[in-house]
MARVO-750699 format. One record per residue: residue in three letters; z, x, y of N, C-alpha, C in turn. Coordinates in steps of 0.02 Angstrom, whole numbers, plus 50000, padded with zeros to 5 digits. Layout:
REM residues N
ALA	Z	X	Y	Z	X	Y	Z	X	Y
...
This chain:
REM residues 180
UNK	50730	49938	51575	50694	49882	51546	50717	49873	51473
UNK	50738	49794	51445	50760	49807	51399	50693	49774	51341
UNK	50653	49839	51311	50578	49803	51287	50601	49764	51220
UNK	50668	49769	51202	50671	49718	51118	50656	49663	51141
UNK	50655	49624	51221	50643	49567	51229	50574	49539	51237
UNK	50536	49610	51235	50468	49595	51254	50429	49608	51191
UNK	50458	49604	51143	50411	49641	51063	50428	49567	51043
UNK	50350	49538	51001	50376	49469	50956	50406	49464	50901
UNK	50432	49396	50899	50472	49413	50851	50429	49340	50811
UNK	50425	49389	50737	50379	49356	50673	50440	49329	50607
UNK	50411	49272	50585	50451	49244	50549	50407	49236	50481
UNK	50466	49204	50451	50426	49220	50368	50339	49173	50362
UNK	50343	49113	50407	50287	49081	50413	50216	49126	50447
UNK	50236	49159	50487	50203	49207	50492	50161	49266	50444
UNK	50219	49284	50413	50240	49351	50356	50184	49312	50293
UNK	50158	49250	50292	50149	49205	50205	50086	49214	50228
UNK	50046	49246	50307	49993	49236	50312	49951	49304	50326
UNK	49980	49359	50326	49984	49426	50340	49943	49453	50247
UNK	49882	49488	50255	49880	49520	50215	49886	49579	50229
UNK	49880	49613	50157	49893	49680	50123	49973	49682	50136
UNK	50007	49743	50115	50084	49756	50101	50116	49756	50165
UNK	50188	49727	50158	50229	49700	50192	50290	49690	50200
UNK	50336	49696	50240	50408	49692	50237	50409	49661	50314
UNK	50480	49621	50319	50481	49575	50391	50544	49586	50396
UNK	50578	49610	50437	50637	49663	50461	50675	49627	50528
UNK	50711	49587	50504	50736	49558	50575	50684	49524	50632
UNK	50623	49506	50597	50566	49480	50644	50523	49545	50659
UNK	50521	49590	50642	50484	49660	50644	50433	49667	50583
UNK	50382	49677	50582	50340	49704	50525	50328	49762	50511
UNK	50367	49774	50464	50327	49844	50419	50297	49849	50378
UNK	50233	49890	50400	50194	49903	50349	50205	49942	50274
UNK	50186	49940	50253	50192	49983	50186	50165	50017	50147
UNK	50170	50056	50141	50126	50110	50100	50060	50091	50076
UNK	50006	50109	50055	49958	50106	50033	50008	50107	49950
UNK	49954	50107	49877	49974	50076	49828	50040	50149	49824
UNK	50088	50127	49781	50141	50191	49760	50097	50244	49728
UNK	50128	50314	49711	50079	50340	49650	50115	50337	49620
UNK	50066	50365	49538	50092	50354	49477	50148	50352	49470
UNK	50167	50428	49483	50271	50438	49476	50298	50370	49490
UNK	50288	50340	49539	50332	50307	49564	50317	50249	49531
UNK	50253	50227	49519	50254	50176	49468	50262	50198	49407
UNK	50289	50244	49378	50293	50249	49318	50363	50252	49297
UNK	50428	50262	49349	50488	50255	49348	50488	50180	49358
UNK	50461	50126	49394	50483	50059	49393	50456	50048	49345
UNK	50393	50053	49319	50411	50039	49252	50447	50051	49191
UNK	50489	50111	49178	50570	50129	49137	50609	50094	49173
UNK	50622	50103	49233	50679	50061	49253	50671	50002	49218
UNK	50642	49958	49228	50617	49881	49211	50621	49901	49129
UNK	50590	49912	49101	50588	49920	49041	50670	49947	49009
UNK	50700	49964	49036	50763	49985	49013	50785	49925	49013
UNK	50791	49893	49079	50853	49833	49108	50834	49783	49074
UNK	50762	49761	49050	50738	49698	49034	50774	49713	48944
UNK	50768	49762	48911	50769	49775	48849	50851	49729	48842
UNK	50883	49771	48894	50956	49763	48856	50995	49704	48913
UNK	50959	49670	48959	51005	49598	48964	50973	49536	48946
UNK	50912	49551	48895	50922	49498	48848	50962	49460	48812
UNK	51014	49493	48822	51083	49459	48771	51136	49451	48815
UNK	51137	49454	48869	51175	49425	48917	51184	49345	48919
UNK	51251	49317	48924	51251	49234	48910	51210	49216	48953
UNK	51210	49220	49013	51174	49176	49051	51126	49226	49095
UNK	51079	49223	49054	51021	49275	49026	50989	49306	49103
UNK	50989	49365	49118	50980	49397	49191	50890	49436	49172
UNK	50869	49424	49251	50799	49439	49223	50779	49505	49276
UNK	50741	49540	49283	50708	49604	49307	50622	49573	49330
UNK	50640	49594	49395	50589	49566	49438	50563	49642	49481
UNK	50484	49640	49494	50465	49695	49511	50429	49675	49578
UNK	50449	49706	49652	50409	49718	49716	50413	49612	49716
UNK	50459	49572	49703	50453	49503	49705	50494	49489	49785
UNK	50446	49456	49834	50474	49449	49870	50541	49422	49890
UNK	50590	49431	49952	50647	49410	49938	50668	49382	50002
UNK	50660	49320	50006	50670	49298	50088	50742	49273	50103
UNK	50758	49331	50135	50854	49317	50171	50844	49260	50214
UNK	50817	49263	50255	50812	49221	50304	50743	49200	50344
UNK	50745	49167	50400	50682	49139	50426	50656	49203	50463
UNK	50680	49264	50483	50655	49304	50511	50634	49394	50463
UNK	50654	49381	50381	50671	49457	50362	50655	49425	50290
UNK	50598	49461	50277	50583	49461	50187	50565	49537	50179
UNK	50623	49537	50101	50594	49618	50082	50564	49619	50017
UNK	50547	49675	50014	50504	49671	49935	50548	49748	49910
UNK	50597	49741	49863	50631	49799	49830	50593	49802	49773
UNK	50599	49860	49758	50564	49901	49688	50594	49866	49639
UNK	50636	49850	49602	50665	49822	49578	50726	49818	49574
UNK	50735	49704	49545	50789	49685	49553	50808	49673	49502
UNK	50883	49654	49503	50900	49608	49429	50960	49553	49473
UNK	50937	49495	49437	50975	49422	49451	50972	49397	49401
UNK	51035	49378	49363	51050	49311	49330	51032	49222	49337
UNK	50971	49235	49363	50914	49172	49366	50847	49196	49350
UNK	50815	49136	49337	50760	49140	49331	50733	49113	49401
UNK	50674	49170	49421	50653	49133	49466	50579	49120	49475
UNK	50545	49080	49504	50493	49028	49473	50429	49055	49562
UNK	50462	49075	49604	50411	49087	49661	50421	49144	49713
UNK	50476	49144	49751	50517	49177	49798	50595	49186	49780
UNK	50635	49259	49787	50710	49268	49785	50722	49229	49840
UNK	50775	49172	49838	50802	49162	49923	50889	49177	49893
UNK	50927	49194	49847	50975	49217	49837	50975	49298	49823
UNK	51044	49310	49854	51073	49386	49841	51057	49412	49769
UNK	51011	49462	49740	51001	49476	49675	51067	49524	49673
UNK	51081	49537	49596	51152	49572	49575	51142	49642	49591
UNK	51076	49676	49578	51062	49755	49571	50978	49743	49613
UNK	50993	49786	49677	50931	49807	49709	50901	49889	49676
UNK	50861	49925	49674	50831	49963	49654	50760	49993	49688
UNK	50783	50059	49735	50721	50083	49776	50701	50131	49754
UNK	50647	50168	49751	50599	50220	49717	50589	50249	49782
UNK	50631	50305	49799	50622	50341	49883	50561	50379	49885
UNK	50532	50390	49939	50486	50436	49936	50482	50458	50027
UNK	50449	50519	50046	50458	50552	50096	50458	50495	50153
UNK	50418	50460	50138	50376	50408	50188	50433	50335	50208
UNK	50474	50338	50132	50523	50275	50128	50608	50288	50140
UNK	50615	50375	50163	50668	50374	50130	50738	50351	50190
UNK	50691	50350	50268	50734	50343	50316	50744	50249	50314
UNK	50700	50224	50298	50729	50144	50285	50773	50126	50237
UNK	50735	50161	50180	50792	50141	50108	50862	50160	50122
UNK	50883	50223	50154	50951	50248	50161	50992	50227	50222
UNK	50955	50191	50248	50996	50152	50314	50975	50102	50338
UNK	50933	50078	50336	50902	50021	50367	50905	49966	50300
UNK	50883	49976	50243	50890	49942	50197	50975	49928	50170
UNK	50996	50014	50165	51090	49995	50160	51097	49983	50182
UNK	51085	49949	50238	51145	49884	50287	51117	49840	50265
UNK	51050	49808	50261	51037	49749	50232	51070	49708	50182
UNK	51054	49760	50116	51076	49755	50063	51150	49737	50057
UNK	51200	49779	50101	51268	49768	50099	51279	49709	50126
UNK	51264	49690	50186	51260	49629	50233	51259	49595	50187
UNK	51185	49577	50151	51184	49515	50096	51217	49524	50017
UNK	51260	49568	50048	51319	49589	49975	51278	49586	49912
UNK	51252	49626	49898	51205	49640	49848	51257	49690	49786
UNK	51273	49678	49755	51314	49712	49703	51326	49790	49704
UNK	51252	49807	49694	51238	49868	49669	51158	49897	49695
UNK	51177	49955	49748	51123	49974	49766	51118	50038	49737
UNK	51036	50052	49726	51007	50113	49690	50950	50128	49727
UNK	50962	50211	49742	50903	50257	49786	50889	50301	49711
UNK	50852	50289	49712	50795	50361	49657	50751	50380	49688
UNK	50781	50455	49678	50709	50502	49715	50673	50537	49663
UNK	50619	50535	49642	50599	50570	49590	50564	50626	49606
UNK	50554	50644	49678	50549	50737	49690	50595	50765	49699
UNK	50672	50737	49689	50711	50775	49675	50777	50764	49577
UNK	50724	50737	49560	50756	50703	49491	50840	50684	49501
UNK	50833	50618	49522	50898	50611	49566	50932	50561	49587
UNK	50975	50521	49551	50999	50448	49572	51068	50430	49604
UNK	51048	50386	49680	51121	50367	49686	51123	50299	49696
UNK	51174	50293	49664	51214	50205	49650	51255	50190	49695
UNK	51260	50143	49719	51320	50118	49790	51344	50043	49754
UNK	51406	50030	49736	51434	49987	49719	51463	49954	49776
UNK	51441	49875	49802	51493	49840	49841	51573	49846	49819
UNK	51612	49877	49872	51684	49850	49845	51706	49842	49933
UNK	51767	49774	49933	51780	49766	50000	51725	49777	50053
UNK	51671	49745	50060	51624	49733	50109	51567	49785	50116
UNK	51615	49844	50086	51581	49895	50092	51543	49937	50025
UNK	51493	49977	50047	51468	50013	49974	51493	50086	49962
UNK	51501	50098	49905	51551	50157	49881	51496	50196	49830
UNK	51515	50263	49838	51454	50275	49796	51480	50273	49739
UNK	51446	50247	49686	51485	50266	49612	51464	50322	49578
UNK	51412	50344	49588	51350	50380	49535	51305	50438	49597
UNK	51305	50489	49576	51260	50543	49622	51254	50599	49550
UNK	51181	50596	49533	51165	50646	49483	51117	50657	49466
UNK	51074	50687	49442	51004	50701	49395	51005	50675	49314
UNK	51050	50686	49303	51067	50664	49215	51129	50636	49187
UNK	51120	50607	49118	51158	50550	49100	51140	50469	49122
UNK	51188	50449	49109	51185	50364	49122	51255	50331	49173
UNK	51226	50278	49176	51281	50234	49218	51267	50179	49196
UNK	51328	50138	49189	51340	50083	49173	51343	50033	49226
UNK	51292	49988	49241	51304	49917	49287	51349	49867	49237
UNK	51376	49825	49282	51426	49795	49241	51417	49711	49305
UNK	51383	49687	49273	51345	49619	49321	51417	49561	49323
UNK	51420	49547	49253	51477	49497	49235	51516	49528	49153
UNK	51573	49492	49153	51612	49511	49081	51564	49505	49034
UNK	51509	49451	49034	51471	49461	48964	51411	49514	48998
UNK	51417	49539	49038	51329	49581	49051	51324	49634	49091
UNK	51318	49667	49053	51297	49731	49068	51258	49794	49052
UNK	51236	49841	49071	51183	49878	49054	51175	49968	49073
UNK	51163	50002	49037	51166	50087	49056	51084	50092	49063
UNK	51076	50124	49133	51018	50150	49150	51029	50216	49118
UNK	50979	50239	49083	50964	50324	49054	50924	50375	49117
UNK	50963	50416	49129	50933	50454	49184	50854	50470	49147
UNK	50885	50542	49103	50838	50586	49073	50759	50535	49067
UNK	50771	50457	49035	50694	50447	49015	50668	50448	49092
UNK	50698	50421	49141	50655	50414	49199	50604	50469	49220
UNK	50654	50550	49196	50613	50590	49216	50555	50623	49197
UNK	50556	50611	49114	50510	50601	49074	50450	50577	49095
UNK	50457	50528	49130	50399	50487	49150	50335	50540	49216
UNK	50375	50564	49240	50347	50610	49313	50329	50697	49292
């Protein structure tokens, strides 16, 4: 029996009417965590607070968006920890943001590392980032040729995103961990 034909399939019109937390996965709903804890909100907030500080001066000024929904398509909206896109945006992402950004945790870590990396790559997303903060620990996957490459696997120091020739930005490991 093949049951993917017998499970419904939910679309974002659906998804706009669904409370409490949410992700829509190829027409699939996942639920989501009850609220993050602190740790974890306390790294999106450095993250954000780093990225927002320093692409203010980017020409064509890139902004840091937090848990903002992001609808690929009529069947799949995600909500990433944080993004960064060179727009401003005024309601819903419906474009590829430059840098996705996930805050892993025991509960998240089998979607974020495979289910979300294909997403993310699929919709050629620049630059993907897993932070685990029970293990003080970041990895970066740079799109190159279709595919993502890791650039970055470490606990400490910085890395440089590099969005466009005028913009770019070093995440600081160390403050993140500060925070937890």
């Amino acid at each position: 029996m093949n049951l993917a034909k017998h499970l419904p399939q939910y679309t974002v019109e659906d998804y706009m009417l669904w409370e409490g937390y949410w992700e829509l996965i190829k027409g699939i709903p996942f639920a989501m965590a009850p609220s993050p804890l602190g740790s974890h909100q306390a790294i999106v907030v450095e993250i954000s607070r780093q990225i927002s500080n320093q692409v203010i001066g980017c020409k064509n000024r890139c902004y840091v968006y937090v848990e903002l929904d992001w609808i690929i398509d009529e069947h799949t909206v995600l909500r990433p920890d944080v993004l960064v896109i060179c727009k401003k945006i005024k309601e819903y992402l419906k474009e590829t943001p430059e840098v996705v950004i996930e805050v892993v945790s025991k509960s998240t870590a089998s979607k974020d590392e495979h289910l979300k990396f294909e997403l993310y790559r699929d919709e050629k997303v620049k630059y993907y980032v897993l932070v685990y903060p029970a293990l003080k620990k970041v990895r970066i996957f740079e799109l190159k040729d279709d595919k993502y490459v890791r650039v970055f696997d470490g606990d400490s120091g910085s890395f440089s995103f590099k969005l466009r020739k005028d913009c770019s930005f070093p995440l600081e490991l160390e403050k993140l961990w500060e925070m937890i």
